[in-house]
DRENRORO-895109 format. One record per atom (N, C-alpha, C): residue number from 0; residue in three letters; x, y, z. Coordinates in Angstrom, 3 decimals. Atoms other than C-alpha are relative to their C-alpha. Example, Ala and Ser with C-alpha at 12.3 -4.5 7.8 and 13.67 -1.06 7.14 Angstrom:
lumlum; guza; east; north; up
0; Ala; 0.890; -1.190; 0.000
0; Ala; 12.300; -4.500; 7.800
0; Ala; 0.900; 1.200; 0.000
1; Ser; -0.820; -1.190; -0.060
1; Ser; 13.670; -1.060; 7.140
1; Ser; -0.770; 1.090; 0.730
***
This chain:
lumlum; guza; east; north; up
0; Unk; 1.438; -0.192; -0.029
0; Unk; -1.644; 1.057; -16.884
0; Unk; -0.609; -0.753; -1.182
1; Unk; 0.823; 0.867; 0.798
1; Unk; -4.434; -1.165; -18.728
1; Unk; 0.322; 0.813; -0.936
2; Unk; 0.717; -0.705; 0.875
2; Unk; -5.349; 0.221; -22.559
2; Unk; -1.108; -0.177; 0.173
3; Unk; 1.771; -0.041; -0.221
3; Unk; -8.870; -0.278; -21.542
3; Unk; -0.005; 1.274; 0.900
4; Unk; -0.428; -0.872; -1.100
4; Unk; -7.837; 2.005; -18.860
4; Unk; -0.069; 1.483; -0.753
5; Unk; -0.675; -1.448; 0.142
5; Unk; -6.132; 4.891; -20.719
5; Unk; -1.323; 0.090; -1.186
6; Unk; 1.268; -0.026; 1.057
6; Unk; -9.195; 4.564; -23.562
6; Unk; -0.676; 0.758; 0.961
7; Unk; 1.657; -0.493; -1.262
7; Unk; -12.003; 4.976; -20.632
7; Unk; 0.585; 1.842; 0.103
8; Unk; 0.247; -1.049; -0.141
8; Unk; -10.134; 8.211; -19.681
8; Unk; 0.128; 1.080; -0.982
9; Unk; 0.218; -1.020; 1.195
9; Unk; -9.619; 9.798; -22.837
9; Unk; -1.436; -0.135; -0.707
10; Unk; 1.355; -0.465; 0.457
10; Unk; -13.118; 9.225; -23.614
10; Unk; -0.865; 0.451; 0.693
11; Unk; 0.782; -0.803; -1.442
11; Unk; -14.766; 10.263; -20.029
11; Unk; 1.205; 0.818; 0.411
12; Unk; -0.834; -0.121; -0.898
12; Unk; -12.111; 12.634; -19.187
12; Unk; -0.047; 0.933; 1.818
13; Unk; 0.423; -1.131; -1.082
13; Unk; -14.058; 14.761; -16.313
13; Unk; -0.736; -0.950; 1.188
14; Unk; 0.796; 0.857; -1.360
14; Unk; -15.356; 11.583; -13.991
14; Unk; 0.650; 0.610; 1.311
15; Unk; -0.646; -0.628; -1.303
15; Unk; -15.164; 12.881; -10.361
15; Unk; 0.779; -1.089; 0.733
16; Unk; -0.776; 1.168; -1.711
16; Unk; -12.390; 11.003; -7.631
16; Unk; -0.949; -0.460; 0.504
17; Unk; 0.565; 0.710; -1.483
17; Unk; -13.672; 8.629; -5.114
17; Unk; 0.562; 0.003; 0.665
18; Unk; -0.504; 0.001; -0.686
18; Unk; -12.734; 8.582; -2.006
18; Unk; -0.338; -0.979; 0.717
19; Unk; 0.462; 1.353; -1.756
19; Unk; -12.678; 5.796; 1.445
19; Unk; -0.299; -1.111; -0.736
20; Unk; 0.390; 1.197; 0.256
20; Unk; -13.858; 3.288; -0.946
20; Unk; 0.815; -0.995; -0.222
21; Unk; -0.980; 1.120; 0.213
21; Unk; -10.712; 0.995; -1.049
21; Unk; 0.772; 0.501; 0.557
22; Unk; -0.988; -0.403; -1.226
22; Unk; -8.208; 0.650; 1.462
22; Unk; 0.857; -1.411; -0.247
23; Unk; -0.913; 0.964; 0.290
23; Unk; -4.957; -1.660; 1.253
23; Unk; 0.593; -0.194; 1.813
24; Unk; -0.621; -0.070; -1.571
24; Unk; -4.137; -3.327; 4.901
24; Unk; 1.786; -0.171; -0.091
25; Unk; -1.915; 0.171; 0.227
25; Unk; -0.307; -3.945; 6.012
25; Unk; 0.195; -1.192; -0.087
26; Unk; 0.054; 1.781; 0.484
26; Unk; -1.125; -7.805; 4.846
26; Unk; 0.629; 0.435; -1.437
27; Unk; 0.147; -0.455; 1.692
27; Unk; -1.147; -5.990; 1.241
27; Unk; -1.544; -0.705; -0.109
28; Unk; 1.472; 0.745; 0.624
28; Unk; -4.929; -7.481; 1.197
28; Unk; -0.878; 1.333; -0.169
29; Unk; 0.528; -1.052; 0.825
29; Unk; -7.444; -5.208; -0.754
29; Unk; -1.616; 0.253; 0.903
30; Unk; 0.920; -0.351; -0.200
30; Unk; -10.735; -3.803; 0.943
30; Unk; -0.903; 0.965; -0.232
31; Unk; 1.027; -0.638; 0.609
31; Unk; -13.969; -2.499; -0.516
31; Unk; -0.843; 0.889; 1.211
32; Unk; 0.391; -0.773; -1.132
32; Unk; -15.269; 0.035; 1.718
32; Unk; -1.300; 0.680; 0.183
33; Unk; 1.242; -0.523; -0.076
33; Unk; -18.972; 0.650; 2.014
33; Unk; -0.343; 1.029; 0.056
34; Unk; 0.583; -1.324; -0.725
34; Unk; -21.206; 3.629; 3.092
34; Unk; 0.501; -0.552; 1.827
35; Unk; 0.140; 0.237; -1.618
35; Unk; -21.425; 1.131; 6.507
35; Unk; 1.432; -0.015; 0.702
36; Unk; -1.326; -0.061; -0.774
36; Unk; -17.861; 0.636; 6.809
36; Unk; 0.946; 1.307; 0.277
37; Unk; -1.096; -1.538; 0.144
37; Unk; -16.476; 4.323; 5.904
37; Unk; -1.105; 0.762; 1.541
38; Unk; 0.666; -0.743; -0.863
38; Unk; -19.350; 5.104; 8.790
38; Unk; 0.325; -0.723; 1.610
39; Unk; -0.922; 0.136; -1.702
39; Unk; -17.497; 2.881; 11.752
39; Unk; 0.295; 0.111; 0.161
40; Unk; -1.338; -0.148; -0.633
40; Unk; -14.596; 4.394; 11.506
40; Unk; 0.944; 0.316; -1.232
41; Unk; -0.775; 0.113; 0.787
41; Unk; -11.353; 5.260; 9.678
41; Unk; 0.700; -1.456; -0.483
42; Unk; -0.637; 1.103; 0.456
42; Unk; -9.528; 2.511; 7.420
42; Unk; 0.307; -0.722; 1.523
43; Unk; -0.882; 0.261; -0.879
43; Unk; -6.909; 1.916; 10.060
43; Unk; -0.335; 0.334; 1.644
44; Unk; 0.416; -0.073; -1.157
44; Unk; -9.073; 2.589; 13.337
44; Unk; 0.144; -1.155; 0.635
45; Unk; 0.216; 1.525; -0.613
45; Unk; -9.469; -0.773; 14.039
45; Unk; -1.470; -0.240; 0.671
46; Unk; 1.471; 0.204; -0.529
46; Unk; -13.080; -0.253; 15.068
46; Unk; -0.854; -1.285; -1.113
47; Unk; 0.791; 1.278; 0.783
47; Unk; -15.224; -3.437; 14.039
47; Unk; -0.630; 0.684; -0.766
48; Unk; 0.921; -0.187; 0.793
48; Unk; -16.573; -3.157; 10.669
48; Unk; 0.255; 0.811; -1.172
49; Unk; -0.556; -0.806; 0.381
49; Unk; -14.320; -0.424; 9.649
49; Unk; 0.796; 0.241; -1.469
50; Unk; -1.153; 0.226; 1.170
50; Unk; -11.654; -1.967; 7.224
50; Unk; -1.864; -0.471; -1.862
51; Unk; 0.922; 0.573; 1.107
51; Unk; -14.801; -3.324; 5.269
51; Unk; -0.179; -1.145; -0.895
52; Unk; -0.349; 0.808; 0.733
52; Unk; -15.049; -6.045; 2.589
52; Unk; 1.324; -0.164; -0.114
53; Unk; -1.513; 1.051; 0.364
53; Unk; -11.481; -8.554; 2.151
53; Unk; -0.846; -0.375; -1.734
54; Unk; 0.157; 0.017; 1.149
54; Unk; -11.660; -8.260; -1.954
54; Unk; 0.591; -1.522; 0.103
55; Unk; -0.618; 1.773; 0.867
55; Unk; -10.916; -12.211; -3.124
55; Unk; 0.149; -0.312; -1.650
56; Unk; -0.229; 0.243; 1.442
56; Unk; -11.364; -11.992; -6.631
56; Unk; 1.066; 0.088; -0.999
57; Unk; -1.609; 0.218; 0.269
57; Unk; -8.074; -12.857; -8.046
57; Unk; 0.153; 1.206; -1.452
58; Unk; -0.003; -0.928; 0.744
58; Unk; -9.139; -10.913; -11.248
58; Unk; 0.013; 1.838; 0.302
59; Unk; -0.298; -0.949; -0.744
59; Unk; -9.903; -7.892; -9.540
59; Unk; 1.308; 0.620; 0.579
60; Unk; -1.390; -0.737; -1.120
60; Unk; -7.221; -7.352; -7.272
60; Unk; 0.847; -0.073; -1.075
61; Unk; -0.663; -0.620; 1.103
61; Unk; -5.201; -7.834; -10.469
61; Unk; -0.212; 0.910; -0.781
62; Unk; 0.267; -1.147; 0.975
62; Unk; -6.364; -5.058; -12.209
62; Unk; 0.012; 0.809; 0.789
63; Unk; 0.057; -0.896; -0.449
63; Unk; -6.368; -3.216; -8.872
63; Unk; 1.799; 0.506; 0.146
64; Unk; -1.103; -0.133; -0.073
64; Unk; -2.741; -3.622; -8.936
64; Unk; 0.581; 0.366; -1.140
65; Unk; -0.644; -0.545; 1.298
65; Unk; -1.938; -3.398; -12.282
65; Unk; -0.289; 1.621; -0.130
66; Unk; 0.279; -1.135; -0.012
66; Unk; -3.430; 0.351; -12.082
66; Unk; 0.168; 0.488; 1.148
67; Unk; -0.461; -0.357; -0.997
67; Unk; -1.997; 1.266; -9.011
67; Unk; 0.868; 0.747; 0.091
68; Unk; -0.980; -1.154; -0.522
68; Unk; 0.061; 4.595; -8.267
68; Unk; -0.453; 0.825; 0.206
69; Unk; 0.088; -0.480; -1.027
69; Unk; 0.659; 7.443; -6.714
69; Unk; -0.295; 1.475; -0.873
70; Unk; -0.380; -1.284; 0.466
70; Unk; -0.033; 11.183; -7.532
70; Unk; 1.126; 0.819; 0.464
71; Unk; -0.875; -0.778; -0.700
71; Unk; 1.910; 14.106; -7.170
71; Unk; 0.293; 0.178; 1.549
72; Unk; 0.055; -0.342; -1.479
72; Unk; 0.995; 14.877; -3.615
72; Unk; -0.103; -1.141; 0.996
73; Unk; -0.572; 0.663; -0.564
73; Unk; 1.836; 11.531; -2.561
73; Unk; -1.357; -1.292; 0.383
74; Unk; 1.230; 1.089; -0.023
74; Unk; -1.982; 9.883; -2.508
74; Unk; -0.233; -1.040; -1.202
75; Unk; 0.367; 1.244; 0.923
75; Unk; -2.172; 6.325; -3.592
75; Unk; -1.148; 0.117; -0.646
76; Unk; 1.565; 0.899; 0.943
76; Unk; -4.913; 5.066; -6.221
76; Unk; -0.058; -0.771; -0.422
77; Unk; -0.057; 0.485; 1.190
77; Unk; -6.040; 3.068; -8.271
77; Unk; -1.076; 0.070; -1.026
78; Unk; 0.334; -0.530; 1.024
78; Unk; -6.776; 4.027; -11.697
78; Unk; -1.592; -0.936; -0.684
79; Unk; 0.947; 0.398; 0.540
79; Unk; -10.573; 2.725; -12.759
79; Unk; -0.532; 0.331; -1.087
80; Unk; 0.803; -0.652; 0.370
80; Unk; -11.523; 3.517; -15.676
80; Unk; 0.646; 1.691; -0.518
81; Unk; -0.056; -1.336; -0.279
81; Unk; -11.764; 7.361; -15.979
81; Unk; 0.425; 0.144; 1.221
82; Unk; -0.045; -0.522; -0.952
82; Unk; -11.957; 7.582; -12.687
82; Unk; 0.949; -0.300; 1.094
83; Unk; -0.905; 0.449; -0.968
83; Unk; -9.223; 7.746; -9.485
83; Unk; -0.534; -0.281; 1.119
84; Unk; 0.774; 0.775; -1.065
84; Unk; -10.148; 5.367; -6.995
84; Unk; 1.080; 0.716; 1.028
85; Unk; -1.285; 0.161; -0.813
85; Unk; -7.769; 6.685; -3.620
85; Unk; 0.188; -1.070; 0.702
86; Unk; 0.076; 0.696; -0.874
86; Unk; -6.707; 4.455; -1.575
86; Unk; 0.006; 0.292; 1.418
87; Unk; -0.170; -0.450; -1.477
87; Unk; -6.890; 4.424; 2.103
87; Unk; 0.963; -1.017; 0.334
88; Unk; -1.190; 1.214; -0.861
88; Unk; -3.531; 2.642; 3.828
88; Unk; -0.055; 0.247; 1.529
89; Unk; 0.199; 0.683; -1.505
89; Unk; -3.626; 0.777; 6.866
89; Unk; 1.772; 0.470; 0.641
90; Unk; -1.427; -0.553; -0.456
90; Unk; 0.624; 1.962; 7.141
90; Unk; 0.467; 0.421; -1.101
91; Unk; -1.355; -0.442; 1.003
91; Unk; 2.431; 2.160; 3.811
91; Unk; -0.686; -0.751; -1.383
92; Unk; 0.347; 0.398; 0.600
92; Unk; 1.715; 2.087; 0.597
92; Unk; 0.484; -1.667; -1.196
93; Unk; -0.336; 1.272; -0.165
93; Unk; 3.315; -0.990; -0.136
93; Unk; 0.527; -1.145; 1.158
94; Unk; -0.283; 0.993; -0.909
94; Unk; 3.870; -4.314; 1.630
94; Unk; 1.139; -0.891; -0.920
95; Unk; -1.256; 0.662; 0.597
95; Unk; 6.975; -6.360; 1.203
95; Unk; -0.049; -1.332; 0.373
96; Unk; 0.014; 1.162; -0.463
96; Unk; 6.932; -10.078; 1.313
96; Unk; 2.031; -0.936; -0.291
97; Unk; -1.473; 0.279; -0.321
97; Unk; 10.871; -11.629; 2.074
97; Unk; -0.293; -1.724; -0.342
98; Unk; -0.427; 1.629; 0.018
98; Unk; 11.474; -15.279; 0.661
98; Unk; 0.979; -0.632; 0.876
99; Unk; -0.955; 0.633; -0.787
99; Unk; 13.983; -17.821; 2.024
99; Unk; 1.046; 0.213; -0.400
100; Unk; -1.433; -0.588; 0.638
100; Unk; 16.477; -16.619; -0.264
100; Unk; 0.414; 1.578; 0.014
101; Unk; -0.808; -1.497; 0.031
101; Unk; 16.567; -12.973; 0.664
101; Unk; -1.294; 0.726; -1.020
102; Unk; 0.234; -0.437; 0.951
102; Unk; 14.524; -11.970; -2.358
102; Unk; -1.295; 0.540; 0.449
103; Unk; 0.805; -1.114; -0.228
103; Unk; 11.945; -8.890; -1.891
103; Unk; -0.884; 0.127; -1.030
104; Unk; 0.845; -0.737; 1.342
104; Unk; 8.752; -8.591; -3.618
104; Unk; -1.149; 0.901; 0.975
105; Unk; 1.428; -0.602; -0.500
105; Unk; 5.737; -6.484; -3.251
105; Unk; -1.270; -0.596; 0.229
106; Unk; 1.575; 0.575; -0.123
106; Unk; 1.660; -7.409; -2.519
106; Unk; -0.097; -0.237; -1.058
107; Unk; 0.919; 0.028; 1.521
107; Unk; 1.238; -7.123; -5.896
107; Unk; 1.164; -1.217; -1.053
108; Unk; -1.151; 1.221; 0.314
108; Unk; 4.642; -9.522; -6.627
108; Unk; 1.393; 0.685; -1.009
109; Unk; -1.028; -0.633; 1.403
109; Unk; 6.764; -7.027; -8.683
109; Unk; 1.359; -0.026; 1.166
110; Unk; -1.083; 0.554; -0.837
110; Unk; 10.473; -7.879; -7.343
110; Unk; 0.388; 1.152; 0.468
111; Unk; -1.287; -1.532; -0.008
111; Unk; 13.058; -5.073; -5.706
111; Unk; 0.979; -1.048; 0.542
112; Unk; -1.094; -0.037; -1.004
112; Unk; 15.335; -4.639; -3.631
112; Unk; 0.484; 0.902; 1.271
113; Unk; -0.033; -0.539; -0.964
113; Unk; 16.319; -3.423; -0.598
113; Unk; 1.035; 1.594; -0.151
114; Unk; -0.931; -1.407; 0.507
114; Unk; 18.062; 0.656; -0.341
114; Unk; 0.285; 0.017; 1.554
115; Unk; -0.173; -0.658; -1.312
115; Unk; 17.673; 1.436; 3.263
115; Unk; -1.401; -0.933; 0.850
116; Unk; 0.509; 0.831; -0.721
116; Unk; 15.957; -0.858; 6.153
116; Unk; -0.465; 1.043; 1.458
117; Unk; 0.430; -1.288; -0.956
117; Unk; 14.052; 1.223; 8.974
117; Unk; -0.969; -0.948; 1.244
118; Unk; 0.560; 0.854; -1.288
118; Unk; 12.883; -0.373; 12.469
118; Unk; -0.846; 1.329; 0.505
119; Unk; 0.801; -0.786; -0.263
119; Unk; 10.174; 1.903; 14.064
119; Unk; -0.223; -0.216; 1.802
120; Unk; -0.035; -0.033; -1.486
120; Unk; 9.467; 2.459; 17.957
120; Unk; -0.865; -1.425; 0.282
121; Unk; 0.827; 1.046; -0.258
121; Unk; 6.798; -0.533; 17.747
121; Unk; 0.478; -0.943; -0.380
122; Unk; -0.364; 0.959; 0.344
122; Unk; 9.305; -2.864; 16.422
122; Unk; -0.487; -0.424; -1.533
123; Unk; 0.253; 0.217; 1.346
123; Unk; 7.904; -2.742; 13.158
123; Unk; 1.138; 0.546; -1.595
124; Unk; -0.679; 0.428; 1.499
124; Unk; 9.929; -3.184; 9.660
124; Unk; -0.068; 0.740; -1.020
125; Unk; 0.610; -1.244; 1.161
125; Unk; 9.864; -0.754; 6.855
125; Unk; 1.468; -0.069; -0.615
126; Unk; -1.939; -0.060; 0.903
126; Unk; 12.619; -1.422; 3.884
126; Unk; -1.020; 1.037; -1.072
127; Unk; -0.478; -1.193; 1.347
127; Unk; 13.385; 1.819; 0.961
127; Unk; -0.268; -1.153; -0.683
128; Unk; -0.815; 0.592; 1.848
128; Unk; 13.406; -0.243; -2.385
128; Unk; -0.412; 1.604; -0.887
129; Unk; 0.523; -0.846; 0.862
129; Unk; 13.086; 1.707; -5.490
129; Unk; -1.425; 0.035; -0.670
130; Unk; 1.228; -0.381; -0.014
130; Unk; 9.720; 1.564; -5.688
130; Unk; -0.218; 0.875; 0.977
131; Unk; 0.428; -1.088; -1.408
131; Unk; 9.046; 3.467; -2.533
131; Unk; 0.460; -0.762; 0.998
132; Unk; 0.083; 0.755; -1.371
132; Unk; 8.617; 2.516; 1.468
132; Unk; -1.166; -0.613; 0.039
133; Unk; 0.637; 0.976; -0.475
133; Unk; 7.061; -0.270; 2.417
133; Unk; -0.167; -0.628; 1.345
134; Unk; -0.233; 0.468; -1.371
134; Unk; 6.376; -2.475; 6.005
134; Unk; 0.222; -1.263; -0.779
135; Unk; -0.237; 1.749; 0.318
135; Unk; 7.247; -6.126; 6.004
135; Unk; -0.596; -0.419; 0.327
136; Unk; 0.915; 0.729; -0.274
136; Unk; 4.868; -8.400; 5.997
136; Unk; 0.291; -0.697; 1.268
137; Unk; -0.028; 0.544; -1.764
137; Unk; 4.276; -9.870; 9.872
137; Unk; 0.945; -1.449; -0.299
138; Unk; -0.211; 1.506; 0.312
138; Unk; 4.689; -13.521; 8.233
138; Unk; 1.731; 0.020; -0.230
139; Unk; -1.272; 0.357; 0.607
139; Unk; 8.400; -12.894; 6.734
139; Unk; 0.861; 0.514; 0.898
140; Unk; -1.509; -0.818; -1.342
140; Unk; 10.318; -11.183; 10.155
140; Unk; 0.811; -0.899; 0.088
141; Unk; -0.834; 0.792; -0.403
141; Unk; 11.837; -14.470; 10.238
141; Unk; 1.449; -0.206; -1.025
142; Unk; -1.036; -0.429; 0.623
142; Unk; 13.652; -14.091; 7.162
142; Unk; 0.943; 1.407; -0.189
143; Unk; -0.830; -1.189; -0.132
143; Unk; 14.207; -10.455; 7.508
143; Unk; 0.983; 0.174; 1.044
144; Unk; -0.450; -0.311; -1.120
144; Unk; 15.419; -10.915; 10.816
144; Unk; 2.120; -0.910; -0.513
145; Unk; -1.083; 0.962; 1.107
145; Unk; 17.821; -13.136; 8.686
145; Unk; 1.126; 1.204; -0.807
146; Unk; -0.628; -0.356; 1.049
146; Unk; 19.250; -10.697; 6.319
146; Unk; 0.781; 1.346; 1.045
147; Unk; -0.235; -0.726; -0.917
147; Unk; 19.727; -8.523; 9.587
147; Unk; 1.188; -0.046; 0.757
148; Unk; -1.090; 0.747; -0.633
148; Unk; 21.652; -10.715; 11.065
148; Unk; 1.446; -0.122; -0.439
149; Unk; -0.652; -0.070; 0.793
149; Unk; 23.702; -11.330; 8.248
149; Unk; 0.983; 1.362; -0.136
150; Unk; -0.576; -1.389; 0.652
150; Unk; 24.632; -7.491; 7.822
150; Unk; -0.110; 0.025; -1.164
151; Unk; 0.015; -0.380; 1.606
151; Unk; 23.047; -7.482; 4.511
151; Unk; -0.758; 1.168; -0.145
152; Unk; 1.158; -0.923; 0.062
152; Unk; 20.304; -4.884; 5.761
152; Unk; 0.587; 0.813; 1.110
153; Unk; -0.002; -0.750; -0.916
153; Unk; 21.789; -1.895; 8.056
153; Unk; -1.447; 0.741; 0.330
154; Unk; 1.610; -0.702; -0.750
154; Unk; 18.692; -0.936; 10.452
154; Unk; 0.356; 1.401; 0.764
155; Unk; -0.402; -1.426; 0.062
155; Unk; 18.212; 2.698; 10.822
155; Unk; -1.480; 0.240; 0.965
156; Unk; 0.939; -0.427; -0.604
156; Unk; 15.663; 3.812; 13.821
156; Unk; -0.816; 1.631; -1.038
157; Unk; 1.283; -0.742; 0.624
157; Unk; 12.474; 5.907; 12.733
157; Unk; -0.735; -0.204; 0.927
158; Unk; 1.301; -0.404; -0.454
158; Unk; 9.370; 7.395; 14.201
158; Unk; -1.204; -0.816; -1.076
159; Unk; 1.348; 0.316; 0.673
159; Unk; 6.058; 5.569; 12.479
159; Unk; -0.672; 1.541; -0.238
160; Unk; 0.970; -0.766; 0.053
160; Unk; 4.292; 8.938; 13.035
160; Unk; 0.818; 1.161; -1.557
161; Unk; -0.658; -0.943; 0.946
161; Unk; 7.384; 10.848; 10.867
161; Unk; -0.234; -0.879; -2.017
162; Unk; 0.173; 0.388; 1.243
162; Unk; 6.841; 8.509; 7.738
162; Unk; -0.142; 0.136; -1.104
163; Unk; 0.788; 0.086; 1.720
163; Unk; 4.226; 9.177; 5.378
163; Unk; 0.777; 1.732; -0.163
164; Unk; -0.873; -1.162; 0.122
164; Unk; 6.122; 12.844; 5.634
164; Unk; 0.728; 0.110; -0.807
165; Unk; -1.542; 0.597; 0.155
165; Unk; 9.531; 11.541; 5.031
165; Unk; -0.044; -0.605; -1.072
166; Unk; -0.545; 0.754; 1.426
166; Unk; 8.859; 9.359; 2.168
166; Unk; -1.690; 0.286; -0.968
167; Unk; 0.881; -0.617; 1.135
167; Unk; 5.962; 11.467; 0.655
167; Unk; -1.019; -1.265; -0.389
168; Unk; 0.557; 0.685; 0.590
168; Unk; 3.140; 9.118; 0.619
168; Unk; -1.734; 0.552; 1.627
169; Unk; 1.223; -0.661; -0.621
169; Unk; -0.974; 9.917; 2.040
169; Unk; -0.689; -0.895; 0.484
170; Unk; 0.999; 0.937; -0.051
170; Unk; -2.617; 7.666; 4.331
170; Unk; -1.249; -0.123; 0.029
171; Unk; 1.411; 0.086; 0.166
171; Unk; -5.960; 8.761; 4.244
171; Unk; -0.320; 1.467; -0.978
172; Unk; -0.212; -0.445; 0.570
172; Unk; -6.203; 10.348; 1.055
172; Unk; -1.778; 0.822; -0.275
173; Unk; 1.673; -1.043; -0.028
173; Unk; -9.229; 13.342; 1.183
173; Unk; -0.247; 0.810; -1.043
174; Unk; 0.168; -0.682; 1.178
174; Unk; -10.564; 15.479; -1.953
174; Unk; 1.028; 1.235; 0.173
175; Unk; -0.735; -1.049; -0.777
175; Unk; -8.742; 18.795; -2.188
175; Unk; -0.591; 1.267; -0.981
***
């Protein structure tokens, strides 16, 4: 976490949560979430209008990443300030991008490694590292499908709906 960061909240320490206003898709790309967009729909509805602003600002999204984790009860944030931004996820709170050499990083680029590899009824991708669960980015199936092949990644069937359960993480994270 920033020191600008941990300053802000030891000197505001009572700012209230936000909620819906930032949502991370299964690209790993960052979206700012209006009044208009939290009013078409959930993050992950897919209703036009919904996901909201595609953040570009390279500074930004680095600082949204650099202050990025999870609470106890399994709802992403990220840390603004005083205040906890949640996030809303489009599947998982991380995304995994697969090089040509095998090598596993996150949206945000911090490296792992693979623990346990999980295929889902929709054909979709989801590797354990020690950071948490993640999906695989759409773009890299060609190398994962690679490391599959190989027998470097045993694939282990899963439910999508059993997930955020199973590996303790909140996709649409609400006050409480």
């Amino acid at each position: 976490m920033d020191d600008i960061v941990q300053q802000a909240m030891a000197r505001w320490p009572n700012v209230p949560h936000c909620y819906g206003w930032l949502g991370l898709d299964g690209r790993g790309n960052w979206y700012l979430r209006d009044d208009a967009a939290q009013s078409a729909g959930s993050f992950s509805s897919g209703a036009p209008g919904a996901k909201g602003s595609l953040l570009q600002h390279a500074g930004l999204i680095s600082f949204i990443q650099r202050n990025y984790m999870a609470d106890e009860t399994g709802r992403w944030y990220f840390q603004n300030g005083p205040q906890r931004v949640f996030v809303e996820l489009e599947v998982t709170p991380w995304i995994w991008r697969i090089s040509e050499r095998l090598e596993i990083t996150a949206h945000d680029a911090t490296p792992t490694h693979c623990e346990q590899c999980l295929l889902d009824e929709r054909g979709w991708l989801y590797l354990l590292t020690p950071l948490g669960l993640g999906r695989v980015h759409t773009q890299d199936m060609e190398y994962a499908s690679q490391a599959i092949e190989a027998n470097s990644w045993d694939v282990h069937p899963v439910q999508s709906a059993d997930l955020p359960a199973r590996y303790h993480y909140v996709l649409s994270p609400q006050a409480k």
